[in-house]
Residue, then its C-alpha position, 0 to 999 in steps of 0.5 A: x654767793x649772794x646778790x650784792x657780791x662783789x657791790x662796794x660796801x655804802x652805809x646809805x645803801x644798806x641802811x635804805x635796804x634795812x628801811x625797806x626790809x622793816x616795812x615789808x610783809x613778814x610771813x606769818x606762817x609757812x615753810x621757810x623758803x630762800x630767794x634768788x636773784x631770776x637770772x643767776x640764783x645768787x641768794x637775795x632774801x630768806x623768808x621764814x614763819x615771823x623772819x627775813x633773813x637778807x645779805x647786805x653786803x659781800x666781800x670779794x672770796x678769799x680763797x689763796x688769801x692769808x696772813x695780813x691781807x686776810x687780816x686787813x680783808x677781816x679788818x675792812x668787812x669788821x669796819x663796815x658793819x661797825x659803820x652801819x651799826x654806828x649809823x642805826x645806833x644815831x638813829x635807834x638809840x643804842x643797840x644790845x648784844x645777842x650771842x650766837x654761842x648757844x645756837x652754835x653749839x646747840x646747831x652743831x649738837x643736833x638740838x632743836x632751835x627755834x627760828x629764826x636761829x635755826x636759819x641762821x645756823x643753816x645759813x652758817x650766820x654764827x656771828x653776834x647779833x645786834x639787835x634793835x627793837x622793837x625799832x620806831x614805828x616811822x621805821x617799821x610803819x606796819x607792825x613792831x619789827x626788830x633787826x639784827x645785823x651780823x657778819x659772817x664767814x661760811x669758812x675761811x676761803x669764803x666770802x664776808x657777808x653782813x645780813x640783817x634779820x628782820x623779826x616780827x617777835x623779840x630776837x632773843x638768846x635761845x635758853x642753852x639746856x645745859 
């Protein structure tokens, strides 16, 4: 569970939350450490050496949902996180893809990732990437930033979430050592 479960899903909103996140301290060095919410723990941020990893929004669980009403609630979480991308695109110029093929199969394998791919995986974050960056300095006013957004799915019965990850570095594909 994360902290906006069970919140509508509002462009504006998750855009403010992604301008707030790119002018934020991004740590330099140190372990990586997730966040919760004081009073119920549910998930708010993860901070890592160069990284924020955030929940933007959060389906409603699916569990007993199937067919076409799993399908529709797929449908409704792929239209929001198209919308938000449709929204940053206008602003940033357009986005590029990076796939998460190879940290999910080097994540499944055992092999080493870099971060912040390591934490993707362990956050079960396998959806495609897309990325900006670095993104205009009015949007990231400290130092260069690069975002991506993604939505993921942990299993079948859970809940939908969008997540952008803020990066001090170039989001990049990890090389596959095949």
């Amino acid at each position: 569970m994360t902290a906006r479960a069970g919140a509508p899903f509002d462009v504006n909103r998750a855009t403010a939350d992604i301008e707030a996140a790119l002018s934020a301290p991004v740590p330099t060095t140190g372990p990586t450490v997730g966040e919760g919410e004081p009073a119920t723990g549910e998930w708010t941020v993860t901070r890592g050496e160069g990284f924020l990893l955030l929940p933007l929004w959060e389906s409603e669980a699916l569990t007993g949902v199937y067919g076409p009403e799993w399908n529709d609630a797929e449908a409704a979480a792929e239209a929001n996180l198209a919308a938000l991308v449709a929204e940053l695109d206008r602003r940033w110029g357009a986005h590029r893809t990076v796939s998460m093929r190879v940290p999910l199969h080097r994540g499944r394998a055992g092999e080493p990732l870099p971060e912040p791919f390591r934490t993707l995986t362990a956050k079960d974050c396998y959806g495609d990437l897309a990325v900006w960056g670095p993104v205009p300095p009015d949007a990231a006013p400290t130092t260069p930033r690069w975002l991506a957004l993604s939505l993921n799915q942990s299993d079948g019965d859970a809940p939908m979430i969008i997540t952008a990850l803020i990066s001090a570095h170039p989001i990049t594909e990890p090389a596959d050592p095949a």
